[in-house]
PQR file of N, CA, C, O and H, with PARSE charges and radii, in Angstrom:
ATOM      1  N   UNK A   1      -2.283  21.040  59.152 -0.4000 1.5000
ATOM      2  CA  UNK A   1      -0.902  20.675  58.965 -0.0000 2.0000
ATOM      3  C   UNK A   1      -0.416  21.118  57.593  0.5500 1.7000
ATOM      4  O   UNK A   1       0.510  21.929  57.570 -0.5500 1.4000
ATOM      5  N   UNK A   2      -0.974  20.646  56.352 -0.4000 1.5000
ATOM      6  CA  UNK A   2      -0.720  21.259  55.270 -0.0000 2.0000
ATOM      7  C   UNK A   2      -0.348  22.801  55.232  0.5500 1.7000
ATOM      8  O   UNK A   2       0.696  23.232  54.741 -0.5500 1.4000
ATOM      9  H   UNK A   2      -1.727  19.988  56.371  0.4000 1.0000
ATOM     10  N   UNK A   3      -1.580  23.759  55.956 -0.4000 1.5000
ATOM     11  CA  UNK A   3      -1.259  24.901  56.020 -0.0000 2.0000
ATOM     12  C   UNK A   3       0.227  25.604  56.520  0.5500 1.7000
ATOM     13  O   UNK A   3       0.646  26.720  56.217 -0.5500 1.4000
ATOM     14  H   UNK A   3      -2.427  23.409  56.355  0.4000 1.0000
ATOM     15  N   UNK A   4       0.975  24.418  57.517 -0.4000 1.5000
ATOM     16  CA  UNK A   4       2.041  24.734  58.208 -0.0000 2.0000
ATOM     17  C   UNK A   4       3.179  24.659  56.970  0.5500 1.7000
ATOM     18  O   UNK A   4       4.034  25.469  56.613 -0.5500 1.4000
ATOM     19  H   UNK A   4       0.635  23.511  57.764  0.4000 1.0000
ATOM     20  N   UNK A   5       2.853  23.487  56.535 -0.4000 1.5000
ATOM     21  CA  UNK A   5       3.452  23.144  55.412 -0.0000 2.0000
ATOM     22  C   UNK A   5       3.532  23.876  54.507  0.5500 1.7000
ATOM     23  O   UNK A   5       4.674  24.009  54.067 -0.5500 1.4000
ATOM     24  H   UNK A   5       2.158  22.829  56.825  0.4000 1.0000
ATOM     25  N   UNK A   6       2.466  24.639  53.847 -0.4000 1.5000
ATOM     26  CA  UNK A   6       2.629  25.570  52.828 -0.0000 2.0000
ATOM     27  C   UNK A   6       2.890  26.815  53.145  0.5500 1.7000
ATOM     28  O   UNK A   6       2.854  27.669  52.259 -0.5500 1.4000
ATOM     29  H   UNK A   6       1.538  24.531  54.205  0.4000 1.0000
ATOM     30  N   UNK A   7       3.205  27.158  54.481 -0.4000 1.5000
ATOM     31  CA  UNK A   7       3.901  28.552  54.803 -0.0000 2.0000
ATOM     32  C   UNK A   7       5.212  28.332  55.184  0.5500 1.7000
ATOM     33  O   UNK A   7       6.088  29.185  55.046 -0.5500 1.4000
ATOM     34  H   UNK A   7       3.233  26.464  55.200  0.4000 1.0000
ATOM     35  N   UNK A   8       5.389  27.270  55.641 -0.4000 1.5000
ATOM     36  CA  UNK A   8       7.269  27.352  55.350 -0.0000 2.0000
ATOM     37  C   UNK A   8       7.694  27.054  54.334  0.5500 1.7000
ATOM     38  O   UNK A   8       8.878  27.377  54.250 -0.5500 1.4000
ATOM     39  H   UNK A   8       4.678  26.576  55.753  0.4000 1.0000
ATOM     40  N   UNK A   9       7.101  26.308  52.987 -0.4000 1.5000
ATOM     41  CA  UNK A   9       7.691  26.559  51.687 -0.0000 2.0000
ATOM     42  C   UNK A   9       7.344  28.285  51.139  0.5500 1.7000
ATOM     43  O   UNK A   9       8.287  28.806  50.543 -0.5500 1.4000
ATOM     44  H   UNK A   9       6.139  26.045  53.056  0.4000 1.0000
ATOM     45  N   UNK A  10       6.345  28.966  51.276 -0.4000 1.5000
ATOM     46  CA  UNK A  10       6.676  30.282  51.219 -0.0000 2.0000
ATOM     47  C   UNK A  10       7.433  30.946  51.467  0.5500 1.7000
ATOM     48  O   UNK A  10       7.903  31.706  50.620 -0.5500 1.4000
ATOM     49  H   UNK A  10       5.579  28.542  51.760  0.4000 1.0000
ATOM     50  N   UNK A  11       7.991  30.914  53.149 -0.4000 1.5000
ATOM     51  CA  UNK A  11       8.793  31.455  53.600 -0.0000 2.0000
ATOM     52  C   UNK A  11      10.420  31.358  52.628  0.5500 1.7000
ATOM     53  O   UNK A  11      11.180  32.164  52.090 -0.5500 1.4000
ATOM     54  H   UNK A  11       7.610  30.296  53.837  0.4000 1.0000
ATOM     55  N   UNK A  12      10.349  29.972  52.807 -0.4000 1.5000
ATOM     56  CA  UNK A  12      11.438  29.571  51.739 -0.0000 2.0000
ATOM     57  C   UNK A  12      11.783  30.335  50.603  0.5500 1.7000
ATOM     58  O   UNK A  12      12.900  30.803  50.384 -0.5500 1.4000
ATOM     59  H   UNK A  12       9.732  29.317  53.244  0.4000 1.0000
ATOM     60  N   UNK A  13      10.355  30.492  49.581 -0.4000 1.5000
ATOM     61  CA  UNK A  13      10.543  30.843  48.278 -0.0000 2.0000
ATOM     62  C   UNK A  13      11.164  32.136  48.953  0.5500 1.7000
ATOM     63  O   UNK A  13      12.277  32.355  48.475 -0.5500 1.4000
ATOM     64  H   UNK A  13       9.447  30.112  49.758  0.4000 1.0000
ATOM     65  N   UNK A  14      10.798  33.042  49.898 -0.4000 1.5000
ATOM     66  CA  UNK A  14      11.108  34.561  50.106 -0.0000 2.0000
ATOM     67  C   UNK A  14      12.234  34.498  49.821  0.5500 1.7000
ATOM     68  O   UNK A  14      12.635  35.239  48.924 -0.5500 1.4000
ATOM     69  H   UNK A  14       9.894  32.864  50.287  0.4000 1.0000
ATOM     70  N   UNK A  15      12.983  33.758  50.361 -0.4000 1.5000
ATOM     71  CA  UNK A  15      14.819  33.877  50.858 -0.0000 2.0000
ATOM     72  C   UNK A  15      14.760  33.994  52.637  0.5500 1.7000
ATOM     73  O   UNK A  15      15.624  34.322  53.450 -0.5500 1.4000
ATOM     74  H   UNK A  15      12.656  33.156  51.090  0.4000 1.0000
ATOM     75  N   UNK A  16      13.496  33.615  52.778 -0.4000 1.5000
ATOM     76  CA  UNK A  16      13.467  33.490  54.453 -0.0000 2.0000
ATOM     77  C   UNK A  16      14.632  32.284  55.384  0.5500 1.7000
ATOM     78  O   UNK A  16      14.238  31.120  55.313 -0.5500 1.4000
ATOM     79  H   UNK A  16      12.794  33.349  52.117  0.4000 1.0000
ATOM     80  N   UNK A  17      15.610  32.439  55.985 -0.4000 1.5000
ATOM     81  CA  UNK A  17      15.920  31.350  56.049 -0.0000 2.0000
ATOM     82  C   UNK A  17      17.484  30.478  55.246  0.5500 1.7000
ATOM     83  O   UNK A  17      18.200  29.576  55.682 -0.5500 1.4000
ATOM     84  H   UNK A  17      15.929  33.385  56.043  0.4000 1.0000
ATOM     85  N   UNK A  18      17.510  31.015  54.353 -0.4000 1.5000
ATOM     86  CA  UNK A  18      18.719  30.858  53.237 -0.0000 2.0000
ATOM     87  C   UNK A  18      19.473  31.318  53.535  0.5500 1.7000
ATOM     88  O   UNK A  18      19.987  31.938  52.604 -0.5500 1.4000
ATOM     89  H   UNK A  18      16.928  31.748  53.999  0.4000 1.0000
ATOM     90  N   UNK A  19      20.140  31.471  54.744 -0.4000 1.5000
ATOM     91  CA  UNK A  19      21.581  32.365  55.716 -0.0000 2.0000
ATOM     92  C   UNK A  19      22.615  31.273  55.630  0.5500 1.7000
ATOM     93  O   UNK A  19      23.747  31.625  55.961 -0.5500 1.4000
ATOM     94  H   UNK A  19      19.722  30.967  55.501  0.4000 1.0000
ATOM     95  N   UNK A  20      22.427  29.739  55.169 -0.4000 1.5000
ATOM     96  CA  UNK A  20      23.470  29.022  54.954 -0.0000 2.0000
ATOM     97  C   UNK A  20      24.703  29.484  53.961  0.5500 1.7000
ATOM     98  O   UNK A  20      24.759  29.997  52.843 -0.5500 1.4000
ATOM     99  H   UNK A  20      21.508  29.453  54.900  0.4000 1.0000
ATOM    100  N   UNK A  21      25.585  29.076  54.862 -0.4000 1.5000
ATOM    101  CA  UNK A  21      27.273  29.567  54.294 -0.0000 2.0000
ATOM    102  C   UNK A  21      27.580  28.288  53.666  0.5500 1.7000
ATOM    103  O   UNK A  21      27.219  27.219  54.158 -0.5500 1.4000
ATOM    104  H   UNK A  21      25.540  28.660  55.770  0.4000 1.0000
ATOM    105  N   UNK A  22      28.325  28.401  52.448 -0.4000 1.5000
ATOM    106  CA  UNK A  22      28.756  27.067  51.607 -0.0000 2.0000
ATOM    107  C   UNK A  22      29.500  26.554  52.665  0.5500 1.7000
ATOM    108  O   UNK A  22      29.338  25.340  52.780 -0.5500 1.4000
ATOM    109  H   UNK A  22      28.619  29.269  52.048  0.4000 1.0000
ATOM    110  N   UNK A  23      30.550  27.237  53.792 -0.4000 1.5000
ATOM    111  CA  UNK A  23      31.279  26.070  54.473 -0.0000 2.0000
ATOM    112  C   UNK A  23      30.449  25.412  55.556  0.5500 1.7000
ATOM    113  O   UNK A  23      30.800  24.298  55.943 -0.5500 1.4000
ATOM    114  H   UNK A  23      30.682  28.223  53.698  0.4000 1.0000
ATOM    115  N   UNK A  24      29.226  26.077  56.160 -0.4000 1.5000
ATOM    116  CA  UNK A  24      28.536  25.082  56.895 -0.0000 2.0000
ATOM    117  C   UNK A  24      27.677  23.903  56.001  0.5500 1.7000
ATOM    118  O   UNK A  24      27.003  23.044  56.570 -0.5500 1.4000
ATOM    119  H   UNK A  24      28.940  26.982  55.846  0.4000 1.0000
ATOM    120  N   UNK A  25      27.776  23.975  54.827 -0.4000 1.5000
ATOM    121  CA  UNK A  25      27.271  23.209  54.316 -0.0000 2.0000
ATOM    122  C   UNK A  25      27.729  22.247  53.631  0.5500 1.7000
ATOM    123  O   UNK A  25      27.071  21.278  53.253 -0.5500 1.4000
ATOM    124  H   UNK A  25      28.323  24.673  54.365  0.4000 1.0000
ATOM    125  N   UNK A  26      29.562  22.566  53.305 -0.4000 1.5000
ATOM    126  CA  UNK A  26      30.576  21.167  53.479 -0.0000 2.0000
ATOM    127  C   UNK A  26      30.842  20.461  54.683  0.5500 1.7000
ATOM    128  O   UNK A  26      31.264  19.305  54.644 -0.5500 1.4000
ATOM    129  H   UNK A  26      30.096  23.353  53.612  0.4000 1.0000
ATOM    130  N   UNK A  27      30.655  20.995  55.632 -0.4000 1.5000
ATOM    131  CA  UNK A  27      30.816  20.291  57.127 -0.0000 2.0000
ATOM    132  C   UNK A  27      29.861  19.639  57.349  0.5500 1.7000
ATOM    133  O   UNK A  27      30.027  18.677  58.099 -0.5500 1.4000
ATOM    134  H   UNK A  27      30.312  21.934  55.663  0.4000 1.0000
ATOM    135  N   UNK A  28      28.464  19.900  56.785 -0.4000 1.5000
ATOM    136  CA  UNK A  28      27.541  18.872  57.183 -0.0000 2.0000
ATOM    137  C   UNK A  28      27.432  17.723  56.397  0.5500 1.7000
ATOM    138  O   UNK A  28      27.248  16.586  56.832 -0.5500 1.4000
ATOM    139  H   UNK A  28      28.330  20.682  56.176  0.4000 1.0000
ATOM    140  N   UNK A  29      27.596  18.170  54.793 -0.4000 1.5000
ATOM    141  CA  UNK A  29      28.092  16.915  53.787 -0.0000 2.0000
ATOM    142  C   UNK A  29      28.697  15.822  54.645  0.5500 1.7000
ATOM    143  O   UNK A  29      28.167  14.761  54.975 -0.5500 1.4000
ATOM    144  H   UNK A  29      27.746  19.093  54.440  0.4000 1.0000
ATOM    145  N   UNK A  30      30.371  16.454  55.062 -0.4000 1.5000
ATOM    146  CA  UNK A  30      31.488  15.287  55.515 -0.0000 2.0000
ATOM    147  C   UNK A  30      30.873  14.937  56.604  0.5500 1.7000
ATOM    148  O   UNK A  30      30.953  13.715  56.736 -0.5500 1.4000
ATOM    149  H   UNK A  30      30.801  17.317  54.794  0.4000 1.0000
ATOM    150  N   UNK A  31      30.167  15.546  57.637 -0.4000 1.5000
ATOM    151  CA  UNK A  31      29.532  14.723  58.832 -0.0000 2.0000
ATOM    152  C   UNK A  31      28.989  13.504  58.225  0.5500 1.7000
ATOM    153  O   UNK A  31      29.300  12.350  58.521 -0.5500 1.4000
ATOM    154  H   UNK A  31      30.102  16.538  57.530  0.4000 1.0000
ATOM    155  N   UNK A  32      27.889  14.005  57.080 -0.4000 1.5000
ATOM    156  CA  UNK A  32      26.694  12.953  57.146 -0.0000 2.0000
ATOM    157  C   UNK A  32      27.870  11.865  56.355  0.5500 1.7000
ATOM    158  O   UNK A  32      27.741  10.662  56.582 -0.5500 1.4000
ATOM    159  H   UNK A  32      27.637  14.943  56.840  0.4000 1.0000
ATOM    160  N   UNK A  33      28.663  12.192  55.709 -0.4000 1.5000
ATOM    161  CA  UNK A  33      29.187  10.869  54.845 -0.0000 2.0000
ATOM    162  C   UNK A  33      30.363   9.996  56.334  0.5500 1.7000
ATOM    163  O   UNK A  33      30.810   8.849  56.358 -0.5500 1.4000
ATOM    164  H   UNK A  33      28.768  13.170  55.524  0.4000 1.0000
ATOM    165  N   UNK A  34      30.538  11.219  57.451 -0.4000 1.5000
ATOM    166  CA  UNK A  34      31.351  10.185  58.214 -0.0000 2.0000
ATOM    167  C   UNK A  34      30.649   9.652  58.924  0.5500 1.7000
ATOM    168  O   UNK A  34      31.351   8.894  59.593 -0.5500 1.4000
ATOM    169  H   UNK A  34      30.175  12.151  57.432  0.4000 1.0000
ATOM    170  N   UNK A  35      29.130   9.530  59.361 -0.4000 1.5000
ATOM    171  CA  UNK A  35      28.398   9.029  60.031 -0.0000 2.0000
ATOM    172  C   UNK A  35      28.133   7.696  58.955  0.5500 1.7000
ATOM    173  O   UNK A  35      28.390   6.560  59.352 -0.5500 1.4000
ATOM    174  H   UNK A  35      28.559  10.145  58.818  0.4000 1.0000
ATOM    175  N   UNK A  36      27.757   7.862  57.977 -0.4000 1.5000
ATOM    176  CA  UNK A  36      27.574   6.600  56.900 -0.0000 2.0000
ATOM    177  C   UNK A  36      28.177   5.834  56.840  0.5500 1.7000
ATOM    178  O   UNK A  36      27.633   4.730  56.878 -0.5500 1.4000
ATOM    179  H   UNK A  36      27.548   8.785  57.655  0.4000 1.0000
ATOM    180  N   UNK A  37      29.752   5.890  56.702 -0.4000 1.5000
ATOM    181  CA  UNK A  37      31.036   5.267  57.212 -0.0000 2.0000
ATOM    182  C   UNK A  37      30.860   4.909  57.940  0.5500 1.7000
ATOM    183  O   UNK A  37      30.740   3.713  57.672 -0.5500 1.4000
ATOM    184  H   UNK A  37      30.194   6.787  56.671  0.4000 1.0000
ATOM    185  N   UNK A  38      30.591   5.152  59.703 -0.4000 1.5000
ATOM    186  CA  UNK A  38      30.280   4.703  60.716 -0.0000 2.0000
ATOM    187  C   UNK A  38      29.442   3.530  60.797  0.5500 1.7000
ATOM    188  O   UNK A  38      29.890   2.390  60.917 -0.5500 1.4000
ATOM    189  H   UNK A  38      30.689   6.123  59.920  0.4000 1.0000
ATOM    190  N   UNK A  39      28.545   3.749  60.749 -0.4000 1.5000
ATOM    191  CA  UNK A  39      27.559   2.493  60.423 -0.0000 2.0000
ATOM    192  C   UNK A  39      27.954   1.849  59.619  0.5500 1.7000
ATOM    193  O   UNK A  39      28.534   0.911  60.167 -0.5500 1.4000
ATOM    194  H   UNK A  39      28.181   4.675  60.651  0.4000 1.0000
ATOM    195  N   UNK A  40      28.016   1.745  58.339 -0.4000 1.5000
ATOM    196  CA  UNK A  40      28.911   0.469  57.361 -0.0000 2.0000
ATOM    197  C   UNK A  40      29.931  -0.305  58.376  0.5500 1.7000
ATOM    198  O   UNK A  40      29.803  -1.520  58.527 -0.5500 1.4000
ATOM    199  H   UNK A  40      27.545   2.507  57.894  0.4000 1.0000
ATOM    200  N   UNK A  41      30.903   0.391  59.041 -0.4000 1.5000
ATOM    201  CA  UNK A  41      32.195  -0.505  59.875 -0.0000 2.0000
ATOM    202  C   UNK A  41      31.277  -1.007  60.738  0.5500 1.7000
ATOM    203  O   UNK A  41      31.337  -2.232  60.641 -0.5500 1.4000
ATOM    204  H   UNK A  41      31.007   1.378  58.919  0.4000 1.0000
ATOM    205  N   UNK A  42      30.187  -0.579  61.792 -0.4000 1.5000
ATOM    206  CA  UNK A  42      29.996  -1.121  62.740 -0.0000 2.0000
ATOM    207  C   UNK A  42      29.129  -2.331  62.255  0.5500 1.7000
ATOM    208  O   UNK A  42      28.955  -3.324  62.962 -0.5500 1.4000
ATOM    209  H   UNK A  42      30.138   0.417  61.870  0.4000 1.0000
ATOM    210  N   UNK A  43      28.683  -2.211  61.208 -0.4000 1.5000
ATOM    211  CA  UNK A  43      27.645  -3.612  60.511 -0.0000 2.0000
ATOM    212  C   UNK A  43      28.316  -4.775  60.558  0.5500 1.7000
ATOM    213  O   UNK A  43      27.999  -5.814  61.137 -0.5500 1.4000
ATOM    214  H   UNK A  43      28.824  -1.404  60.634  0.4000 1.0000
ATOM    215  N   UNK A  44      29.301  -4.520  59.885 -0.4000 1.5000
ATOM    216  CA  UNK A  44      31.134  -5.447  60.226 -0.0000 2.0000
ATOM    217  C   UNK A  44      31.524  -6.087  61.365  0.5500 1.7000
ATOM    218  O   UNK A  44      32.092  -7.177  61.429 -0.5500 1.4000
ATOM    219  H   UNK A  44      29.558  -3.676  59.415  0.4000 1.0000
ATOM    220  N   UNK A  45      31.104  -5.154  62.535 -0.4000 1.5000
ATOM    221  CA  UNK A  45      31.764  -6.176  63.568 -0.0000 2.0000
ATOM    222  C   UNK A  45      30.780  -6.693  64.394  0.5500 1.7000
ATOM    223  O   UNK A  45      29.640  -6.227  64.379 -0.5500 1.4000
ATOM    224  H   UNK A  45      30.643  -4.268  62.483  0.4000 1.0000
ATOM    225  N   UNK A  46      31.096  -7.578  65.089 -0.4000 1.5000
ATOM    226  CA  UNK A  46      30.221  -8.410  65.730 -0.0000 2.0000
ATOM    227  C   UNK A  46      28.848  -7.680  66.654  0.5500 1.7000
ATOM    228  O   UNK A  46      28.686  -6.480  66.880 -0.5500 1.4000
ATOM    229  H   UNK A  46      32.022  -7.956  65.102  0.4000 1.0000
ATOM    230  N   UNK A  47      28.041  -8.731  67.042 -0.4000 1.5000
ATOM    231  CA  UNK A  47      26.949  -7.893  67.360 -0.0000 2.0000
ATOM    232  C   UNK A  47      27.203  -7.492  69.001  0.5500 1.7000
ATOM    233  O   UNK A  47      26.321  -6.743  69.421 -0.5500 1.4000
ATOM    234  H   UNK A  47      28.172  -9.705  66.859  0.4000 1.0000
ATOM    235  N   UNK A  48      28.077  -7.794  69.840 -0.4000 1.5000
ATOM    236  CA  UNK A  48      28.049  -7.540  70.646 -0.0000 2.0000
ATOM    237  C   UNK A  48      28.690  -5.906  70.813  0.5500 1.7000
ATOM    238  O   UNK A  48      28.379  -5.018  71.607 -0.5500 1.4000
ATOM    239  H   UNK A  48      28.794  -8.402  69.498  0.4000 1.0000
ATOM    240  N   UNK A  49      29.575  -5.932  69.853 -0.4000 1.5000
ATOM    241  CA  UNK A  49      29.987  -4.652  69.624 -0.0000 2.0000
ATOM    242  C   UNK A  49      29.437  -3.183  69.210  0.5500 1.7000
ATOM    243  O   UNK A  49      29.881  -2.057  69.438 -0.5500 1.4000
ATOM    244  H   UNK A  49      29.827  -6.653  69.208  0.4000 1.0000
ATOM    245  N   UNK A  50      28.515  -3.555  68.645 -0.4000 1.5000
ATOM    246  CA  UNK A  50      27.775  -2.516  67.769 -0.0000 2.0000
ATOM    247  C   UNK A  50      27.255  -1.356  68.609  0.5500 1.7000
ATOM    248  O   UNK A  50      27.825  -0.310  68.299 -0.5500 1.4000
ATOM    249  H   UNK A  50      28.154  -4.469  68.459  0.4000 1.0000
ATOM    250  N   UNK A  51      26.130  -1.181  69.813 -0.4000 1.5000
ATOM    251  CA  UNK A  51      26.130  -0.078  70.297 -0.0000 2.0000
ATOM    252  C   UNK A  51      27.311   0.180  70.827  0.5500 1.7000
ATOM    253  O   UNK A  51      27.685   1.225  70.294 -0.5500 1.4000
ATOM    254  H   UNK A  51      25.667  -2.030  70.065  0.4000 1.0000
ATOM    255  N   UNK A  52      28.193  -0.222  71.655 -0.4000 1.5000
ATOM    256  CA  UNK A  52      29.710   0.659  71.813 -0.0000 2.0000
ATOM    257  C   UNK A  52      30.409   0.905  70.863  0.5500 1.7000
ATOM    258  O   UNK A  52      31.503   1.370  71.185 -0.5500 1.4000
ATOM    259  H   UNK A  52      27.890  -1.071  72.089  0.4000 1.0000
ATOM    260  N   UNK A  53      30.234   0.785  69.766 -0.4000 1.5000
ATOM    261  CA  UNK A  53      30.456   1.415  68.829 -0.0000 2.0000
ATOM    262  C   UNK A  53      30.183   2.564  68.078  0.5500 1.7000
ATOM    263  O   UNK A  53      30.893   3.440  67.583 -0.5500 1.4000
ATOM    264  H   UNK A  53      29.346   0.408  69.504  0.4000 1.0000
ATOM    265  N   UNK A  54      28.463   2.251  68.129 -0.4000 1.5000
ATOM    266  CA  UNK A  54      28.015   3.839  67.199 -0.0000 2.0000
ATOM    267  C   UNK A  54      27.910   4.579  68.704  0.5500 1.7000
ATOM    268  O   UNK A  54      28.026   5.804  68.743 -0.5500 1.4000
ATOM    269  H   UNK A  54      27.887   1.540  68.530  0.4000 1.0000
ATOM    270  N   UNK A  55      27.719   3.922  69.775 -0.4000 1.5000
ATOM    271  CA  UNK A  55      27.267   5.195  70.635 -0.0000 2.0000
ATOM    272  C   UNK A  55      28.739   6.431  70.861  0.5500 1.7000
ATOM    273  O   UNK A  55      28.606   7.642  71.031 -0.5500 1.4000
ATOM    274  H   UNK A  55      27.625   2.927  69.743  0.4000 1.0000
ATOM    275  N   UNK A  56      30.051   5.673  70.793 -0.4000 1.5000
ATOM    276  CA  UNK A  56      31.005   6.202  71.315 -0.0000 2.0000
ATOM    277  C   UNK A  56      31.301   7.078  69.675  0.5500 1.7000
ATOM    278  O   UNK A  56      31.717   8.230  69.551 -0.5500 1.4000
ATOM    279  H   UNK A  56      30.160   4.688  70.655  0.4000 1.0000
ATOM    280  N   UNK A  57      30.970   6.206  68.671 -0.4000 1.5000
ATOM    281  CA  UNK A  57      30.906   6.947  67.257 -0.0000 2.0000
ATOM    282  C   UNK A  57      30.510   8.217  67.248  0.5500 1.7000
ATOM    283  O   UNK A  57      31.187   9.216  67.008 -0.5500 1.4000
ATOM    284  H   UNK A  57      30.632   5.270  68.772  0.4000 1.0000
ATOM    285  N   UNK A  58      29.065   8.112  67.596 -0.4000 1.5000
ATOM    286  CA  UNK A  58      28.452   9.100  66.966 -0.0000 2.0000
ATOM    287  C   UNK A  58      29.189  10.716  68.446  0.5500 1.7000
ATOM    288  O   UNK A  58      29.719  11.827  68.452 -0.5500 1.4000
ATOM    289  H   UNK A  58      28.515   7.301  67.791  0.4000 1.0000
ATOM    290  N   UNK A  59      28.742   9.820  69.227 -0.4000 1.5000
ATOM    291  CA  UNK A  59      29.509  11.383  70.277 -0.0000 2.0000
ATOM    292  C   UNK A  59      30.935  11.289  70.005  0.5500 1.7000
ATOM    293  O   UNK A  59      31.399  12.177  70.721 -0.5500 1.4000
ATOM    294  H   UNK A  59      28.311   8.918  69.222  0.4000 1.0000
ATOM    295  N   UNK A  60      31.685  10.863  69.533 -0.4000 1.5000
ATOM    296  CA  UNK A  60      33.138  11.158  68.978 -0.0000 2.0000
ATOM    297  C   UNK A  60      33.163  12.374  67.731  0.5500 1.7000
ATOM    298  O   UNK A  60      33.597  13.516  67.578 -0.5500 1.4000
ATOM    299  H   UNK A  60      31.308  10.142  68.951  0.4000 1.0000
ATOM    300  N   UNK A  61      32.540  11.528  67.098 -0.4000 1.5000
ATOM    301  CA  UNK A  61      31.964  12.835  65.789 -0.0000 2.0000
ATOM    302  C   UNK A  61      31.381  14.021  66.159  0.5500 1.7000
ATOM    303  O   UNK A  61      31.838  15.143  65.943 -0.5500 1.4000
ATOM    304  H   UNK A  61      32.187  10.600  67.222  0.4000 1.0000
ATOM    305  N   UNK A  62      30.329  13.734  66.740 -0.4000 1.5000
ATOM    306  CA  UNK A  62      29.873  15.510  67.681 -0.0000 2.0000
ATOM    307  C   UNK A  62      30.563  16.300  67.571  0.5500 1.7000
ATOM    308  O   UNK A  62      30.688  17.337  66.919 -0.5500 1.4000
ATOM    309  H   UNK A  62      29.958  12.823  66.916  0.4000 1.0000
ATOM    310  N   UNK A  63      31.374  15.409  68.726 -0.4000 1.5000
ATOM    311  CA  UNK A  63      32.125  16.371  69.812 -0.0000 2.0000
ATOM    312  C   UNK A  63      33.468  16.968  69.120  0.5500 1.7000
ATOM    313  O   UNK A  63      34.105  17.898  69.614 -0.5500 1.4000
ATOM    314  H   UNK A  63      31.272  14.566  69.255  0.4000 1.0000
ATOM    315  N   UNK A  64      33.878  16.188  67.688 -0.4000 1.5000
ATOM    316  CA  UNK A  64      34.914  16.161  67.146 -0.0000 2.0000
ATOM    317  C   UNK A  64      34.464  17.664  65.800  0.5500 1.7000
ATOM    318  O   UNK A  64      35.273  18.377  65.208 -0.5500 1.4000
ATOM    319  H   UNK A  64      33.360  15.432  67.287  0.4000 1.0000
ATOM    320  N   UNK A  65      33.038  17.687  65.715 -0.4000 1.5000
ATOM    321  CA  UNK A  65      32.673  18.737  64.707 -0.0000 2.0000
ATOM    322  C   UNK A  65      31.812  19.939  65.698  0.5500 1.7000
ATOM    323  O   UNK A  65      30.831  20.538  65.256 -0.5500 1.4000
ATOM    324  H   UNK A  65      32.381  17.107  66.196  0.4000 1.0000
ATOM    325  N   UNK A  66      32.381  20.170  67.132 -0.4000 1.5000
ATOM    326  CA  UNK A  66      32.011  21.126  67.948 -0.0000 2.0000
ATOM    327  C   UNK A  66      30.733  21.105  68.267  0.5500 1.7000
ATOM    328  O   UNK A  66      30.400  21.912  69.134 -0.5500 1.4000
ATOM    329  H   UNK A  66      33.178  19.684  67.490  0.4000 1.0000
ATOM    330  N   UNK A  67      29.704  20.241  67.707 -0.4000 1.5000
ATOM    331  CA  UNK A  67      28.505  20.149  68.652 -0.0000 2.0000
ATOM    332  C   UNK A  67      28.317  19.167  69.722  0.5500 1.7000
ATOM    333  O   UNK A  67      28.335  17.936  69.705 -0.5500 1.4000
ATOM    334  H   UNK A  67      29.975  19.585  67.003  0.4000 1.0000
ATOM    335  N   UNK A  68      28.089  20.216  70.869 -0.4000 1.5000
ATOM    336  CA  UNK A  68      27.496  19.835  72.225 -0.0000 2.0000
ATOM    337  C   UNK A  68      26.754  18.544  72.221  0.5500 1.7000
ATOM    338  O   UNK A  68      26.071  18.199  71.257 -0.5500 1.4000
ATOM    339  H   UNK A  68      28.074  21.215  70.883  0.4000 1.0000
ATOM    340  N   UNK A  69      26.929  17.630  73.609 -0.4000 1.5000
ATOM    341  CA  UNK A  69      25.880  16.795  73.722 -0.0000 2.0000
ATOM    342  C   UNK A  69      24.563  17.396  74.139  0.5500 1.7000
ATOM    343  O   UNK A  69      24.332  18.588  74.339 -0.5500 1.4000
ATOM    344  H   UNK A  69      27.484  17.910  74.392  0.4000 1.0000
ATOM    345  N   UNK A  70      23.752  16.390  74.234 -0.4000 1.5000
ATOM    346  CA  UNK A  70      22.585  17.182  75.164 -0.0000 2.0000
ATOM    347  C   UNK A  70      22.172  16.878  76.253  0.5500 1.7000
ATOM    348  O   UNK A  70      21.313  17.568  76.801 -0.5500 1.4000
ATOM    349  H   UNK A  70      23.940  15.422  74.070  0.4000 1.0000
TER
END
């Protein structure tokens, strides 16, 4: 396992992999901070509420930042 481990940090050091665009990488920022948001409100409301909440949450957000369900 280590070994797996120390060839994808190689790969890394190459520039293997580093094809990220700064704007896919503000879109994933604001995802992860609107998913964080998400959870904070749903902590808030009652417990009966909570999975219809993040479940319809989180596939709202998906579907709202163009990724597919599965």
């Amino acid at each position: 396992m280590s070994a797996m481990l120390l060839g994808a940090a190689q790969g890394t050091f190459r520039g293997i992999g580093n094809g990220t665009s700064a704007p896919t990488t503000r879109i994933v920022g604001i995802l992860g901070s609107l998913f964080a948001l998400l959870g904070l409100v749903t902590f808030l409301l009652p417990e009966s509420l909570q999975n219809l909440a993040l479940g319809s949450g989180f596939d709202g957000l998906r579907l709202a930042f163009g990724m597919p369900g599965t």
